[in-house]
mmCIF file of the N, C-alpha and C atoms, coordinates in Angstrom:
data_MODEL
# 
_entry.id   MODEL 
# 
loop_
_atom_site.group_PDB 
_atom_site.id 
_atom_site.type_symbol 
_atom_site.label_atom_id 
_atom_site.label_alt_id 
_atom_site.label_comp_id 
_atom_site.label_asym_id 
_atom_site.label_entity_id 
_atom_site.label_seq_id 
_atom_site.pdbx_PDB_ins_code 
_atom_site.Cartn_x 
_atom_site.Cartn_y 
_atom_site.Cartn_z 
_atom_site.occupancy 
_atom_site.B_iso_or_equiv 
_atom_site.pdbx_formal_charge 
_atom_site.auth_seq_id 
_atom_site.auth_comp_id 
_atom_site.auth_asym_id 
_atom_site.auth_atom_id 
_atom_site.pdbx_PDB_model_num 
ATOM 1   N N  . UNK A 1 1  ? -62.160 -46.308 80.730 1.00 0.00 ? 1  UNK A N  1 
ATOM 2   C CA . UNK A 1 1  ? -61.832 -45.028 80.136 1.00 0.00 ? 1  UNK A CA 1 
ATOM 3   C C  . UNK A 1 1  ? -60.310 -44.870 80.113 1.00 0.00 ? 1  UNK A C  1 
ATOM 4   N N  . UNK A 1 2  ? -59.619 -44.269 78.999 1.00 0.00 ? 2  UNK A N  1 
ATOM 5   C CA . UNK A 1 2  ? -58.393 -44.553 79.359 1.00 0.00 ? 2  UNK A CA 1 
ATOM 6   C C  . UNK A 1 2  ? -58.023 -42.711 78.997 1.00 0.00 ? 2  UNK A C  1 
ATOM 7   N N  . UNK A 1 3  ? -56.540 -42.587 79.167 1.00 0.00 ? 3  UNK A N  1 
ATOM 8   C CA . UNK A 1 3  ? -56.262 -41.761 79.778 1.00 0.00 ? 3  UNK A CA 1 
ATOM 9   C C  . UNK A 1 3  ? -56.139 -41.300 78.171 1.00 0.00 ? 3  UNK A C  1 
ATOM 10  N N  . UNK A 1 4  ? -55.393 -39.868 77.907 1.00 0.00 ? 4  UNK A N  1 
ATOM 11  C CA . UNK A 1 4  ? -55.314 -38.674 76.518 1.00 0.00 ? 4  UNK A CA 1 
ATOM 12  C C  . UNK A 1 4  ? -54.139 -39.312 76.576 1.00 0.00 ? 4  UNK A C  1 
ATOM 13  N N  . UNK A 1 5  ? -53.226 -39.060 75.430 1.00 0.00 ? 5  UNK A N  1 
ATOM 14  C CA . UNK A 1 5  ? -52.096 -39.670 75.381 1.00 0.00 ? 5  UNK A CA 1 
ATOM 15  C C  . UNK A 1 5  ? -51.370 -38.367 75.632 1.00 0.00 ? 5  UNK A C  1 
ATOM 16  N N  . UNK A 1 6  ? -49.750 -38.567 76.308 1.00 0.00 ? 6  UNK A N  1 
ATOM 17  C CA . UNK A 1 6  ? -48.704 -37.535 76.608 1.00 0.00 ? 6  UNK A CA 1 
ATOM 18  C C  . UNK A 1 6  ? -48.193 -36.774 75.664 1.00 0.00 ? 6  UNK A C  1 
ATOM 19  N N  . UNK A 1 7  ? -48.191 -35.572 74.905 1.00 0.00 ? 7  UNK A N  1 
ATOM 20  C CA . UNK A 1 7  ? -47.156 -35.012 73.904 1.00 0.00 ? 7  UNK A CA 1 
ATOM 21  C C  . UNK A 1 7  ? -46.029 -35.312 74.303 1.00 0.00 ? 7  UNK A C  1 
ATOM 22  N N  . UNK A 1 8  ? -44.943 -36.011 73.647 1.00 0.00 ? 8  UNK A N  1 
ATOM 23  C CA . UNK A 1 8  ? -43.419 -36.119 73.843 1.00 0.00 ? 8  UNK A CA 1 
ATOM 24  C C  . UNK A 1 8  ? -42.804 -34.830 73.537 1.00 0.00 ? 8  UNK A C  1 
ATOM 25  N N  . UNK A 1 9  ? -43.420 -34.010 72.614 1.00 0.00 ? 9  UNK A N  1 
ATOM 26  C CA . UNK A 1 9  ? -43.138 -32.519 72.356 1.00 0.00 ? 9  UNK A CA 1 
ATOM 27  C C  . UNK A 1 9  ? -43.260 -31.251 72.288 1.00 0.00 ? 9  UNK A C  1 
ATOM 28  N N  . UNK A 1 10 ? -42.948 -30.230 73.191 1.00 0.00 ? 10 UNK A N  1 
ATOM 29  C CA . UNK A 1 10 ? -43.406 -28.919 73.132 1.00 0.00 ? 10 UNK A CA 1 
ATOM 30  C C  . UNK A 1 10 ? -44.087 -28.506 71.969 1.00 0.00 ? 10 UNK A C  1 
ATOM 31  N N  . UNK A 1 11 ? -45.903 -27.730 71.825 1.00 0.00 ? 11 UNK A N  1 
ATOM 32  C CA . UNK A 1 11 ? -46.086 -27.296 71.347 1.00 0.00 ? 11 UNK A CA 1 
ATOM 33  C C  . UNK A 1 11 ? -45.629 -25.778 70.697 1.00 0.00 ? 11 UNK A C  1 
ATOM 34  N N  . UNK A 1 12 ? -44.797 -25.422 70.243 1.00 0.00 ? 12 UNK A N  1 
ATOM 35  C CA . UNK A 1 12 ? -44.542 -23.948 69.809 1.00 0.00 ? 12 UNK A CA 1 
ATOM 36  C C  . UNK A 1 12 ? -45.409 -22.819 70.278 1.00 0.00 ? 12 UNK A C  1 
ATOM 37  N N  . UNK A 1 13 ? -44.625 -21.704 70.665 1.00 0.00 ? 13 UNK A N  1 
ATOM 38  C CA . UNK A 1 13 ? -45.557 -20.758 70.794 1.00 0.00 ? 13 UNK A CA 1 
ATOM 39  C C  . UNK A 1 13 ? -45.887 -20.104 69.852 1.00 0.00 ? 13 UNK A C  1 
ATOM 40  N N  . UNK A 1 14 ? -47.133 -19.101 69.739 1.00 0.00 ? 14 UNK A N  1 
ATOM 41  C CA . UNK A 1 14 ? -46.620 -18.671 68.476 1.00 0.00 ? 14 UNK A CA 1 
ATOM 42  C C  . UNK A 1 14 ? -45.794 -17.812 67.534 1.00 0.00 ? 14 UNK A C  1 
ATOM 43  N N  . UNK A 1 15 ? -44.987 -17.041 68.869 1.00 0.00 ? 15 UNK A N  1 
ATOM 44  C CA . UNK A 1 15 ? -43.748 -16.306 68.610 1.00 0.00 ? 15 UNK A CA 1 
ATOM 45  C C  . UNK A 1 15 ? -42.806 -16.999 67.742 1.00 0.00 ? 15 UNK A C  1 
ATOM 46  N N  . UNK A 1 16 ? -42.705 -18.700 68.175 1.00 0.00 ? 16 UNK A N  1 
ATOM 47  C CA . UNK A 1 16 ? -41.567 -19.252 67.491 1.00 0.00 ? 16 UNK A CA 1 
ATOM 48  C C  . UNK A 1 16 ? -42.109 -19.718 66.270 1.00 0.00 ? 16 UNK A C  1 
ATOM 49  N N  . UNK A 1 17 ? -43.632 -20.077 66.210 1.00 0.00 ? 17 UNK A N  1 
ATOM 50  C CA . UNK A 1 17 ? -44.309 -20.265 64.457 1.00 0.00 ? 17 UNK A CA 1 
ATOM 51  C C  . UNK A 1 17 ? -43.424 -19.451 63.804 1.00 0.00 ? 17 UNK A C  1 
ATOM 52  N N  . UNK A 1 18 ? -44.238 -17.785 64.274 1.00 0.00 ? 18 UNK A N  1 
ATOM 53  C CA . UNK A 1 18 ? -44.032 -16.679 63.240 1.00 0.00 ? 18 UNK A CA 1 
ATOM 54  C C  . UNK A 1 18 ? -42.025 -16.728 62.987 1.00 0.00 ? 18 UNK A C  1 
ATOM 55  N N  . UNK A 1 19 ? -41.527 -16.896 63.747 1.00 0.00 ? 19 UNK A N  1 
ATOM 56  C CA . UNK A 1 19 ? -40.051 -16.754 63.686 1.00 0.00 ? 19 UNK A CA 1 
ATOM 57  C C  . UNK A 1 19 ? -39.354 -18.003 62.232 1.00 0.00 ? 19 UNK A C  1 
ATOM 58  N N  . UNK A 1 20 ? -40.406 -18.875 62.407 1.00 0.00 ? 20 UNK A N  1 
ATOM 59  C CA . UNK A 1 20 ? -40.221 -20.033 61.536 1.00 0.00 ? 20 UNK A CA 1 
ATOM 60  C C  . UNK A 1 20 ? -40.361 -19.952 59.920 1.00 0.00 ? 20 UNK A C  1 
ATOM 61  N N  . UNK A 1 21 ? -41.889 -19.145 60.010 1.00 0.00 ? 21 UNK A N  1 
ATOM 62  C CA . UNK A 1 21 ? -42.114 -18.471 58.584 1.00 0.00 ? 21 UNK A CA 1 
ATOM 63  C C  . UNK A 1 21 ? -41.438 -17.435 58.613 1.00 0.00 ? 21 UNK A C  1 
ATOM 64  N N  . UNK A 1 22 ? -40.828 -16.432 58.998 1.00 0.00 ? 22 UNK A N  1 
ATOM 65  C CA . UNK A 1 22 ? -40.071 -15.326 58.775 1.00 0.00 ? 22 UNK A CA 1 
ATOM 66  C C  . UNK A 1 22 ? -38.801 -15.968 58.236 1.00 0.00 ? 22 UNK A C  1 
ATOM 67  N N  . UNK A 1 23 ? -37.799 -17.022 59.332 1.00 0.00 ? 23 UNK A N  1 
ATOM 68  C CA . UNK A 1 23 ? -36.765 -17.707 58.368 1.00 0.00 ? 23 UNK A CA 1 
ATOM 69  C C  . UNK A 1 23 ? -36.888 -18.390 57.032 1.00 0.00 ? 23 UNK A C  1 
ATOM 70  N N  . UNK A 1 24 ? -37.993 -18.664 57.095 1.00 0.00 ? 24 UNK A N  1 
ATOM 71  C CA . UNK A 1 24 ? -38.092 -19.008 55.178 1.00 0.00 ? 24 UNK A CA 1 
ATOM 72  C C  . UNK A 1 24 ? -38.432 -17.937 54.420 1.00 0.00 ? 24 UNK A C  1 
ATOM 73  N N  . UNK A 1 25 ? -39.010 -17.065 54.465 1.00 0.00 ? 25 UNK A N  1 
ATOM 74  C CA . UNK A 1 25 ? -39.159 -16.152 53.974 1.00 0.00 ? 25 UNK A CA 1 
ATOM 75  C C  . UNK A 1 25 ? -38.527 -14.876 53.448 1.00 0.00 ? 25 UNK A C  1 
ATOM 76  N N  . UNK A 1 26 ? -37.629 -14.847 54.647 1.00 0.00 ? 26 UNK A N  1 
ATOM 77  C CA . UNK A 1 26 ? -36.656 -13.966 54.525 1.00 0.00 ? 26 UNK A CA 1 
ATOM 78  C C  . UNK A 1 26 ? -35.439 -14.178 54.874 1.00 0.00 ? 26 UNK A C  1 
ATOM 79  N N  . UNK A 1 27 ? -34.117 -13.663 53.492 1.00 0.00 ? 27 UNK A N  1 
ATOM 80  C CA . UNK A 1 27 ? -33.171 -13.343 54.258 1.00 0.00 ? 27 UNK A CA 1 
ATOM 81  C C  . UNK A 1 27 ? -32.440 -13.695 55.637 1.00 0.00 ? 27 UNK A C  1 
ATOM 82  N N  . UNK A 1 28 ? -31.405 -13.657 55.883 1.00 0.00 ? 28 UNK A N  1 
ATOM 83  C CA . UNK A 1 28 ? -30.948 -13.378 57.337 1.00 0.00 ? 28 UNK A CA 1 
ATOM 84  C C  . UNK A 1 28 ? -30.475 -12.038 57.296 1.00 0.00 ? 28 UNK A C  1 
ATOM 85  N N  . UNK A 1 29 ? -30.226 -11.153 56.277 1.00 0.00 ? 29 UNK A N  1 
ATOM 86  C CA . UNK A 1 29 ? -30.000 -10.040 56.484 1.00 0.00 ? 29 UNK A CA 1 
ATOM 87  C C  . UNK A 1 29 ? -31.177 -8.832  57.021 1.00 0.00 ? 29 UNK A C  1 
ATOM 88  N N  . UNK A 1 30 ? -32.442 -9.230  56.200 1.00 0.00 ? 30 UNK A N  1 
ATOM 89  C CA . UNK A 1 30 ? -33.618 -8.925  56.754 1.00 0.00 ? 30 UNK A CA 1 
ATOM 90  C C  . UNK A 1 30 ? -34.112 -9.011  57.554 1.00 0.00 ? 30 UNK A C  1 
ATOM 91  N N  . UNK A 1 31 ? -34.060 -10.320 58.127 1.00 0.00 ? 31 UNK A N  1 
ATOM 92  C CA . UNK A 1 31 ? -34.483 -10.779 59.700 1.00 0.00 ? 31 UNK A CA 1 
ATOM 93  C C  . UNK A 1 31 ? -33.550 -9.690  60.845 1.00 0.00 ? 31 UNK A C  1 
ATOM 94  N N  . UNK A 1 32 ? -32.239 -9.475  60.753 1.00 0.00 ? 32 UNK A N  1 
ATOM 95  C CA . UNK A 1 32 ? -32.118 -8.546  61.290 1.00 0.00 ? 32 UNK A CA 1 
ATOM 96  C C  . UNK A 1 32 ? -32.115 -7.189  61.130 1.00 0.00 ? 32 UNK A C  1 
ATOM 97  N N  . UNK A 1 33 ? -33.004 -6.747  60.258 1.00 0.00 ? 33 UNK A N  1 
ATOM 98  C CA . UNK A 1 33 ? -33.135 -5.327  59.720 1.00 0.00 ? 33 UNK A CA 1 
ATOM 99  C C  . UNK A 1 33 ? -34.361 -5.333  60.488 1.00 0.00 ? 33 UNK A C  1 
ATOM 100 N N  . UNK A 1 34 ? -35.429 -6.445  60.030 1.00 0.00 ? 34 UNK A N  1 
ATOM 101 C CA . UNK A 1 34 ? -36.983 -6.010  60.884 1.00 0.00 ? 34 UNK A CA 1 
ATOM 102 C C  . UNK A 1 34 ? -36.473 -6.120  62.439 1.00 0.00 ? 34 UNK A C  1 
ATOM 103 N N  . UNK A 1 35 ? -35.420 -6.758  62.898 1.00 0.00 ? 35 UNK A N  1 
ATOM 104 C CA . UNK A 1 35 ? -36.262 -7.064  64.384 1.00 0.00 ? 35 UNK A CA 1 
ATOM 105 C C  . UNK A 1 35 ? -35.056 -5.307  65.140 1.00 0.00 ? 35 UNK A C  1 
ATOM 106 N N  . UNK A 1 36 ? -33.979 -5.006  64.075 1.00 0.00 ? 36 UNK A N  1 
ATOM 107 C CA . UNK A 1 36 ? -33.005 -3.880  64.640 1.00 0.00 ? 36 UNK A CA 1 
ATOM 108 C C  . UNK A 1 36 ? -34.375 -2.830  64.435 1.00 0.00 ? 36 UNK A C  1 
ATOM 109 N N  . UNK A 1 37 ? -35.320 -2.318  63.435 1.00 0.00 ? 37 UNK A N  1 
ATOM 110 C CA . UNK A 1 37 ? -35.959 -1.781  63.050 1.00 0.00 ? 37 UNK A CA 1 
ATOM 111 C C  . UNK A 1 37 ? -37.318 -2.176  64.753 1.00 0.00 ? 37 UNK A C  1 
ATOM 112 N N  . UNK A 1 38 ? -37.660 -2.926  64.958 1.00 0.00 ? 38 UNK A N  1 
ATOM 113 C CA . UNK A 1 38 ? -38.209 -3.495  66.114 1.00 0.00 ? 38 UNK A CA 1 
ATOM 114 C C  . UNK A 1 38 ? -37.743 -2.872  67.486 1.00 0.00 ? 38 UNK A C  1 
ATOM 115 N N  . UNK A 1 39 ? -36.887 -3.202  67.514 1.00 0.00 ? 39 UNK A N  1 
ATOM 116 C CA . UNK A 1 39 ? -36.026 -2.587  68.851 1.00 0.00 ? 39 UNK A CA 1 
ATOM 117 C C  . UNK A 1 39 ? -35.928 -1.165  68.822 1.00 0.00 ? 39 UNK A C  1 
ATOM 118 N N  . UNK A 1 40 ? -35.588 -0.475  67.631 1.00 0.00 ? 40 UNK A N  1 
ATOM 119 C CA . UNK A 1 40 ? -35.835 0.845   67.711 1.00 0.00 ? 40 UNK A CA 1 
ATOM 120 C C  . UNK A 1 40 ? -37.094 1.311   68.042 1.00 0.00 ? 40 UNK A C  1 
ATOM 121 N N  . UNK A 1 41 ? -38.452 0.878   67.372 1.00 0.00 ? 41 UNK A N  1 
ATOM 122 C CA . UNK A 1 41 ? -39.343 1.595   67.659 1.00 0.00 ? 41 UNK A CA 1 
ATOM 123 C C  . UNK A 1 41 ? -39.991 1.492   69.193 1.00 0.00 ? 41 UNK A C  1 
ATOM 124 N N  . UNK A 1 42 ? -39.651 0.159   69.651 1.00 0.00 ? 42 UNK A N  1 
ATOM 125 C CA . UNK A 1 42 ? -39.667 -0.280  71.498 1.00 0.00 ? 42 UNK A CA 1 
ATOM 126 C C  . UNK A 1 42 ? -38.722 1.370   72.170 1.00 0.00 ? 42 UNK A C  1 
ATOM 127 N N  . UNK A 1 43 ? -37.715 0.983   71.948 1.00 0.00 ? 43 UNK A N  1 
ATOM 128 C CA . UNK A 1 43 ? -36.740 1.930   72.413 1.00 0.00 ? 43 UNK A CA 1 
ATOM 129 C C  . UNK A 1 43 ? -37.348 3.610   72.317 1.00 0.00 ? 43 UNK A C  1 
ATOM 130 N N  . UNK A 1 44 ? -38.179 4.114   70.978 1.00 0.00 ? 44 UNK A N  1 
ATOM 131 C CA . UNK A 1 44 ? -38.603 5.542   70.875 1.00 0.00 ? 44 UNK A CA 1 
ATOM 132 C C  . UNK A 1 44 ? -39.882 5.763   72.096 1.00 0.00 ? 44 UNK A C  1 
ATOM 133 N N  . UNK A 1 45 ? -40.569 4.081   71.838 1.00 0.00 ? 45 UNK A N  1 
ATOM 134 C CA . UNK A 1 45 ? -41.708 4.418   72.671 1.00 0.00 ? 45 UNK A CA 1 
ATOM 135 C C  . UNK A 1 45 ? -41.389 4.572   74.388 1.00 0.00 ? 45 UNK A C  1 
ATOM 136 N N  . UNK A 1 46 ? -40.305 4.028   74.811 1.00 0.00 ? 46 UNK A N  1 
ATOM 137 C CA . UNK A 1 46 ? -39.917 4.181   76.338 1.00 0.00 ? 46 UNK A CA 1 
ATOM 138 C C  . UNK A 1 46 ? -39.591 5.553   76.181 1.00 0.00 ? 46 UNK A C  1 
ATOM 139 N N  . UNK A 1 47 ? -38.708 6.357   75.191 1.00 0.00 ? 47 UNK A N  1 
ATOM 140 C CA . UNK A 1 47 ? -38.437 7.799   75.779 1.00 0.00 ? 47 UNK A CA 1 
ATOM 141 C C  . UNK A 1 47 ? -39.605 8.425   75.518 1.00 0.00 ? 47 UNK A C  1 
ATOM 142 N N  . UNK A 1 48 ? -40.537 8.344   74.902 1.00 0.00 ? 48 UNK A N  1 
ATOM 143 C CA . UNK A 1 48 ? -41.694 8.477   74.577 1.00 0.00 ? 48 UNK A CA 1 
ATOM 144 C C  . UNK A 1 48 ? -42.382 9.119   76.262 1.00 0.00 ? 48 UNK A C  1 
ATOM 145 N N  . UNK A 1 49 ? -42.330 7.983   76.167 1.00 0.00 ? 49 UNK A N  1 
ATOM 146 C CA . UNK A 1 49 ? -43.110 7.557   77.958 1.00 0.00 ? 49 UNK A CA 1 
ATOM 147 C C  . UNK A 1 49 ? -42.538 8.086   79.397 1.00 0.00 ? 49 UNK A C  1 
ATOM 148 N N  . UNK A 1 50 ? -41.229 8.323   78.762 1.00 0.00 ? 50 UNK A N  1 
ATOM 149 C CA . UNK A 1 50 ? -39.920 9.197   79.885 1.00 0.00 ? 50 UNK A CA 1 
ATOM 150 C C  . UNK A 1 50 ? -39.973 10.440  79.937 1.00 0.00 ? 50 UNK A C  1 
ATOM 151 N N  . UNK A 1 51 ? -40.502 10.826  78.208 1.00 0.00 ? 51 UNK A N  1 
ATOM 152 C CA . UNK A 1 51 ? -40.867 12.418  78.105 1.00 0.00 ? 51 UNK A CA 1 
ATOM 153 C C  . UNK A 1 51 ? -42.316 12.953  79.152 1.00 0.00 ? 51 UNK A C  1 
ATOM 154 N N  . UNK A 1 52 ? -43.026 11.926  78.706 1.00 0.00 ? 52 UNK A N  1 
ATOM 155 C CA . UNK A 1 52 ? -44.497 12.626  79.023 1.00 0.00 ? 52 UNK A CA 1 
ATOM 156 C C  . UNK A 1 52 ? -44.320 12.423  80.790 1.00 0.00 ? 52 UNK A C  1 
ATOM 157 N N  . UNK A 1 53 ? -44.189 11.711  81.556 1.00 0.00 ? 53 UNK A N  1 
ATOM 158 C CA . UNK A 1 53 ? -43.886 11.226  82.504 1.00 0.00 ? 53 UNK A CA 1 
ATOM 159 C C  . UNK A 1 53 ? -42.915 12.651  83.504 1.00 0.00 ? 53 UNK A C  1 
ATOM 160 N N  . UNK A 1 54 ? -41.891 12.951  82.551 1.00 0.00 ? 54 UNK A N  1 
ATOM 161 C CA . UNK A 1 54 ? -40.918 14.185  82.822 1.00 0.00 ? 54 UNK A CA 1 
ATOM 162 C C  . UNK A 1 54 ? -41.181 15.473  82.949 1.00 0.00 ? 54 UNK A C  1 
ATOM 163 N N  . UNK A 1 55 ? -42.752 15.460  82.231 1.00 0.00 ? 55 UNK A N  1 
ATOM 164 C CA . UNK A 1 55 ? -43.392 16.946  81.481 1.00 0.00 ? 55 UNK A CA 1 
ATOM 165 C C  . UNK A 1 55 ? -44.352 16.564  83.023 1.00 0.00 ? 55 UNK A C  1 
ATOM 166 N N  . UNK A 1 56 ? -44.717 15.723  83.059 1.00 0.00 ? 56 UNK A N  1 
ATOM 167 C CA . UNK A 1 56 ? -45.972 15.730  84.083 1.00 0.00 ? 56 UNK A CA 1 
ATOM 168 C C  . UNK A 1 56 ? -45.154 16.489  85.634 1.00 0.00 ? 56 UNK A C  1 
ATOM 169 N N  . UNK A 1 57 ? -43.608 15.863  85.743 1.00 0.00 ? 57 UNK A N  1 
ATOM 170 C CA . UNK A 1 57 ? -42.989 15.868  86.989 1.00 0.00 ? 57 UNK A CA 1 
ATOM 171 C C  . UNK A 1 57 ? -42.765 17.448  87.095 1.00 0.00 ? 57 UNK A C  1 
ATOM 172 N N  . UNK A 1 58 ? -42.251 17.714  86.162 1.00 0.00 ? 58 UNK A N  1 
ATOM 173 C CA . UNK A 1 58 ? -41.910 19.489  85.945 1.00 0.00 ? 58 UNK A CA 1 
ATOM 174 C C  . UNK A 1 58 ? -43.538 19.905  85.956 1.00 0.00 ? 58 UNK A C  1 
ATOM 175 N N  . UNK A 1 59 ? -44.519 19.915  85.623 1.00 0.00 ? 59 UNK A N  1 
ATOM 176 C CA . UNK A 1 59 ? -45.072 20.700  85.968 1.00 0.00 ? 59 UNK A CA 1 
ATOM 177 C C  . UNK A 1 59 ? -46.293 20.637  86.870 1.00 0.00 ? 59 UNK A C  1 
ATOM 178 N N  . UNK A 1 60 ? -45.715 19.619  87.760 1.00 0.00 ? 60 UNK A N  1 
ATOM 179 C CA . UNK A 1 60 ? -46.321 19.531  89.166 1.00 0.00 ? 60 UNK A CA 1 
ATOM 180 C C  . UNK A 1 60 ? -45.521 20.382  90.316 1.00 0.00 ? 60 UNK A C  1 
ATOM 181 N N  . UNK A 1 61 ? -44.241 20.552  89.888 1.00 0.00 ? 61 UNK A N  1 
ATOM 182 C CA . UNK A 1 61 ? -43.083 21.113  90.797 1.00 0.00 ? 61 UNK A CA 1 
ATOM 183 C C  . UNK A 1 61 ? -43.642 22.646  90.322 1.00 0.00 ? 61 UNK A C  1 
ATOM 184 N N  . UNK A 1 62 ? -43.521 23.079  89.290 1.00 0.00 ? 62 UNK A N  1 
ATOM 185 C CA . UNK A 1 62 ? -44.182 24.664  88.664 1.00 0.00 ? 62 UNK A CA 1 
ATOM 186 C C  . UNK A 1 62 ? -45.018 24.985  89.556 1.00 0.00 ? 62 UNK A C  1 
ATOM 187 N N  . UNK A 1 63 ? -46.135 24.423  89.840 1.00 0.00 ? 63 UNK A N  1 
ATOM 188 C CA . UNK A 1 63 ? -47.387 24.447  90.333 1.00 0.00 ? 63 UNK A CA 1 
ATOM 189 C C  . UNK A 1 63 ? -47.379 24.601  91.967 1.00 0.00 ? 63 UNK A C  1 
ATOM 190 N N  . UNK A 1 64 ? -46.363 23.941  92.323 1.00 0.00 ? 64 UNK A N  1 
ATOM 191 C CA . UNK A 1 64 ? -46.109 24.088  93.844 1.00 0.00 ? 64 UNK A CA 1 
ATOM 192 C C  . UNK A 1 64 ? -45.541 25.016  94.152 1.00 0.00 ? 64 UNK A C  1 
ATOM 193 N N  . UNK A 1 65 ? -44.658 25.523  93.696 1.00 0.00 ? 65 UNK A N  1 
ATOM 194 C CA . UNK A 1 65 ? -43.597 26.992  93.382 1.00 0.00 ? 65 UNK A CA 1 
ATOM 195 C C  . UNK A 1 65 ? -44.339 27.830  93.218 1.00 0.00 ? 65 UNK A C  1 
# 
C-alpha cells in the first residue's frame, strides 16, 4: 500500500479564491470601495452593539436607584 502523495502547495482558502475573482473582476479602485464600504458596515455594527449593551447598563443602574 503506498502512501497519498504530499501537496508541495497550499491549498487556498476560500477568502483568497474569492479575493482572486474579485481582482479580475474588478477595478482596483472598486476593490477598495467594497472592502472601505465593508469596514464601515463592521464598524456601525460594533457601535451598534456598544449602544444596546450601554442602554442595558443605564438601565440596570435606573432600576437600582
Amino acid at each position: 500500500m503506498q502512501a497519498a502523495p504530499v501537496r508541495a502547495t497550499a491549498i487556498p482558502s476560500f477568502t483568497d479564491a474569492l479575493r482572486a475573482v474579485e481582482s479580475l473582476l474588478m477595478s482596483s479602485g472598486q476593490r477598495t470601495a467594497r472592502r472601505n464600504a465593508w469596514t464601515s458596515v463592521l464598524e456601525d455594527r460594533r457601535r451598534a452593539k456598544d449602544r444596546v449593551e450601554a442602554q442595558r447598563v443605564l438601565e440596570q443602574a435606573a432600576h437600582r436607584s
